[in-house]
N, C-alpha and C positions, 0 to 999 in steps of 0.2 A: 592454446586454450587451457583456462584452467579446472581443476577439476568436475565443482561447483557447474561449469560451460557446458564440463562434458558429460555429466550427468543429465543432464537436462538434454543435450540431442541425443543421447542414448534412449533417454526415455520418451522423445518425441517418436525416435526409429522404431522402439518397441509398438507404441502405441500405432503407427503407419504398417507395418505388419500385420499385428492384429486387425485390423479396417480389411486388408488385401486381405487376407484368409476370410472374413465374413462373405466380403463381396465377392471371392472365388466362389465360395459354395453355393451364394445365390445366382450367382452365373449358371454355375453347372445344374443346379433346381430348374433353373429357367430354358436350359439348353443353348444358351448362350455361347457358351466356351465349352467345349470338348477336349483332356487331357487322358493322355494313355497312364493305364496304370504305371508304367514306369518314369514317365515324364511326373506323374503326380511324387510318386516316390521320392525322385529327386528333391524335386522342390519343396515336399517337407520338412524333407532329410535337411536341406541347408537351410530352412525356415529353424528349424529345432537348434541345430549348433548356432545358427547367429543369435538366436535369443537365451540359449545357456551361458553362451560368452558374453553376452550382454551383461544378463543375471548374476554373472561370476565377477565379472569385472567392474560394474554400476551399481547392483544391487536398483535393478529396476524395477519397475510394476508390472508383471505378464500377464495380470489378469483384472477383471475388475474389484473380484473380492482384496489383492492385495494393494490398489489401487485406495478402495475405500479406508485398508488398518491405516496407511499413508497417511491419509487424513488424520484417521484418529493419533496419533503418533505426532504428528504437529500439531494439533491441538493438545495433546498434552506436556510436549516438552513447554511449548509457549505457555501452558497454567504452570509448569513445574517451576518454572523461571520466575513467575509474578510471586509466586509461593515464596520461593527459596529469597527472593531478593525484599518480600515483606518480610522475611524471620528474619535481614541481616538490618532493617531498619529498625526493625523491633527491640532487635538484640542492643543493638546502640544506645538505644534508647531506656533501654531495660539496664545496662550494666555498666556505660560508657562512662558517666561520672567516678565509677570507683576504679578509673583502668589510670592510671600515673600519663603524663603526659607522652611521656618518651613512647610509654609503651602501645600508647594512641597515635604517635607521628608512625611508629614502626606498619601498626593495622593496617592504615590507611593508605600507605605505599604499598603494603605486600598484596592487600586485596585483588585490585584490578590484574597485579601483575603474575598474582598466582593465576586469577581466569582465564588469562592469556593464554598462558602455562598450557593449561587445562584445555583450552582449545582446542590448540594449536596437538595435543596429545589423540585428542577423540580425532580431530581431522585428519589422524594417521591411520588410527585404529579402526575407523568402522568406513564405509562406502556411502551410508548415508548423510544428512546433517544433521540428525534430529537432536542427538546428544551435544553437536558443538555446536548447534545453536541455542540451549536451552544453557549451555556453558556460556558464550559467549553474552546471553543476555545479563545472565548474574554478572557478568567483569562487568558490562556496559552500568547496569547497574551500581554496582559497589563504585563505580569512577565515578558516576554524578554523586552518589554519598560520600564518597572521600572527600572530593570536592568543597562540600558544604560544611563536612566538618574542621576541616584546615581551617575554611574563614572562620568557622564559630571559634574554631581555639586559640589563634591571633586576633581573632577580633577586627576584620578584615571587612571593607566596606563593599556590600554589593555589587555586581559588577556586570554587564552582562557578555564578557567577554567571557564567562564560564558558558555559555550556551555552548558558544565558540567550539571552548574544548571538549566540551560532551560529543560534538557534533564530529570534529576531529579522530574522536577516539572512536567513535560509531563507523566513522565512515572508513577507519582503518583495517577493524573488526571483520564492515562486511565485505570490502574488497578482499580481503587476506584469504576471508572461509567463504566468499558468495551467499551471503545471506540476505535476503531481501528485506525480514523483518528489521535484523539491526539497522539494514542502512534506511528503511521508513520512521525507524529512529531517528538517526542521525542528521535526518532531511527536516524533522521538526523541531529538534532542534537547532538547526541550520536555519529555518523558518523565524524562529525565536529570534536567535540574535540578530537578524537583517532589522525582522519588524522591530526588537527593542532601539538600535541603533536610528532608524527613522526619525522613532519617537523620541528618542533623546536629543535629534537636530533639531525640532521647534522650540526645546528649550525647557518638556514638559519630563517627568522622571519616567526613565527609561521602561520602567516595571508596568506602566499602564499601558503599555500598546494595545489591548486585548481590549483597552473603550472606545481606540481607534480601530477599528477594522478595515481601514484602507491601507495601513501598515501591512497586516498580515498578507491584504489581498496581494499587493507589490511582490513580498516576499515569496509566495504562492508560484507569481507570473515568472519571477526568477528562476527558480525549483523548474517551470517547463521548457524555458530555452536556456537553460541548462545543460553543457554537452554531457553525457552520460553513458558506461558502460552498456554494451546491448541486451546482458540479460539482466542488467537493475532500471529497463526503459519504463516499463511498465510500471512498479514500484513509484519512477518518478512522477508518472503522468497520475497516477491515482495520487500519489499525494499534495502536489500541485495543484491540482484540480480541487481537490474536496478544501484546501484551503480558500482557493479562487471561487467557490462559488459558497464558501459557507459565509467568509465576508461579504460578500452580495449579500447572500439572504440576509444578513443582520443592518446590513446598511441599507437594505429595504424596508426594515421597519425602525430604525434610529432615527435615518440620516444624518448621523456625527460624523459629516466629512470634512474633510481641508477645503476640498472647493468652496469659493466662495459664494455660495447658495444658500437659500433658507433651507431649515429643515424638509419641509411638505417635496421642492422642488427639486431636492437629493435627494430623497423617498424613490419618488418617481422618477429620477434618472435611473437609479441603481435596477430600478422593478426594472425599467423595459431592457439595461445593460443583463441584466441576470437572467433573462427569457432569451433576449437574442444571444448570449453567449453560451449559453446551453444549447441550442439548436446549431449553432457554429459548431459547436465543439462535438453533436452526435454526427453530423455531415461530417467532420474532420474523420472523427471516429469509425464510420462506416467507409469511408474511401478507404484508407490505410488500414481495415481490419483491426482498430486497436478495440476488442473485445469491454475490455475492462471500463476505457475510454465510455464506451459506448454506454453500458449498464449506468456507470458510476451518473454523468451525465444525464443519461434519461430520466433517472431519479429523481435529480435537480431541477430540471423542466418539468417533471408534474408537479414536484413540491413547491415550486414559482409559479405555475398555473395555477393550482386547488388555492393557495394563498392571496393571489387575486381575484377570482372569482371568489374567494368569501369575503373580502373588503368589498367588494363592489356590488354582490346579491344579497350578503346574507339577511342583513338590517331588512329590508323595506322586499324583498322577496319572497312568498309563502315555499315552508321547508321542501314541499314534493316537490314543487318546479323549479327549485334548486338542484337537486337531486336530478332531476329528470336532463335539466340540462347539461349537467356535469357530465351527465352519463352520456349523451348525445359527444359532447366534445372527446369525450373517451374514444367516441366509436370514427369520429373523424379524424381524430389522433393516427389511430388503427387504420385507416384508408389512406392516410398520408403515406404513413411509414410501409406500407406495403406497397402503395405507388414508385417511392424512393427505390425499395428493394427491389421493384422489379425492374427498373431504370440500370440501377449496378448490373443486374445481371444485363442485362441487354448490352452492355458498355464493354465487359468482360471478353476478355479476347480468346 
């Protein structure tokens, strides 16, 4: 297991203690469970050193206050990253023409390979990620700019096997340091060149897949049976997903598909494919607990609902009985999904 792995069930073990300590005390509030003061003592006693050793060795979250800086802390290495890696576009940009060639072949190679560098350094030094992710995003970044500016300095014909390699170097980044962000990088990029490649088999230039949206979707379907590291699952299925159903959404109101259909009758394959596979996919998501699944999905099925019920009420419907019935269907939504829930649990062994 590697670090990155074992960070994360450290911090799952932490957070499964903290639960047992709550739910002891409501035990003992409740009379439930009775512990001798020496029996309590104990089990403090080894509650406290498993979670110092935790804290010493993970650098976990013990609490919720340091749970919540957590957050804050990723949220700002990931600005620190968009930050630093708009100053080195900038910067290119700002002073790149007066740099002598050589001395621009030289940038360009050392950039990505000093972030590495740099990575690979904080991944030593600190227990968290927060620094060799915010590192690691700048290499990721400076490789897609090196990239772009090699072709601009040979004069080099676009290609979209530079997806390719962004996606490569993403996907090396986060396996190396277990970063989720870099590799939901590396996955859309991975995304990109599939669908450019599609698009470039009908003969049409590779750069327009994004008028086709059934490229992406393919692309998307790929990303989910996709075999995948176990703590970057999630990562996949969010990124898959939000690809798979954003090309639905757009190809519900285009219909610019390859099938051979009119527009109106692509329309309306895509609406009812885009509702029934959202409702698949929260089923999927509620059996196997995939959390994320579930949210991201549910999403997509109101935003595929509310968007058909306003094609189909809004025009020739007065606004309150619009309204009035949206809300109705909210609240049967709401009886559904609580009938569902109480089905799983009854199922639950």
């Amino acid at each position: 297991m590697d670090d990155a792995a074992s960070r994360q069930e450290a911090q799952r073990r932490t957070d499964r203690i903290r639960a047992f300590r709550a739910e002891l005390e409501q035990l003992q509030r409740e009379s439930a469970l009775e512990l001798s003061p020496e029996q309590r003592d104990r089990l403090d006693a080894h509650l406290d050193a498993t979670l110092r050793g935790l804290a010493a060795r993970f650098d976990v979250d013990t609490s919720e206050r340091e749970k919540q800086m957590s957050w804050g802390m990723r949220i700002a290495s990931t600005l620190g990253a968009l930050a630093l890696g708009a100053a080195a576009v900038l910067f290119f940009y700002q002073f790149w023409g007066l740099i002598p060639i050589p001395a621009q072949l030289l940038v360009v190679t050392a950039a990505p390979l000093a972030g590495m560098a740099g990575a690979r350094f904080a991944s030593r030094h600190e227990t968290t990620p927060y620094f060799t992710s915010l590192i690691s995003l700048v290499a990721f970044a400076a490789f897609v700019l090196d990239l772009s500016v090699l072709g601009s300095i040979f004069n080099l014909v676009p290609t979209p096997h530079a997806l390719l390699a962004w996606a490569v170097f993403a996907f090396a980044l986060a396996w190396r340091f277990g970063l989720r962000l870099v590799m939901a990088a590396g996955l859309v990029c991975g995304m990109g060149w599939v669908a450019a490649l599609l698009m470039s088999f009908t003969g049409a230039w590779w750069a327009e897949f994004g008028a086709r949206p059934e490229t992406v979707l393919a692309a998307g379907l790929l990303v989910l049976a996709a075999p995948c590291r176990r703590d970057f699952a999630s990562t996949h299925r969010l990124t898959g997903w939000l690809a798979v159903f954003l090309a639905a959404l757009f190809l519900s109101f285009s219909g610019d598909s390859f099938l051979p259909l009119e527009k109106k009758t692509a329309e309306k394959l895509y609406q009812v494919a885009g509702m029934a596979g959202t409702a698949a996919a929260i089923w999927a998501g509620i059996r196997r607990q995939w959390k994320e699944t579930v949210n991201l999905t549910a999403t997509f099925f109101v935003i595929f609902l509310f968007v058909r019920l306003v094609d189909w009420w809004w025009d020739w419907m007065p606004k309150y009985l619009f309204f009035f019935l949206a809300g109705l269907i909210a609240i049967g939504l709401l009886l559904a999904f609580r009938g569902l829930r109480g089905k799983l649990k009854e199922a639950r062994p």
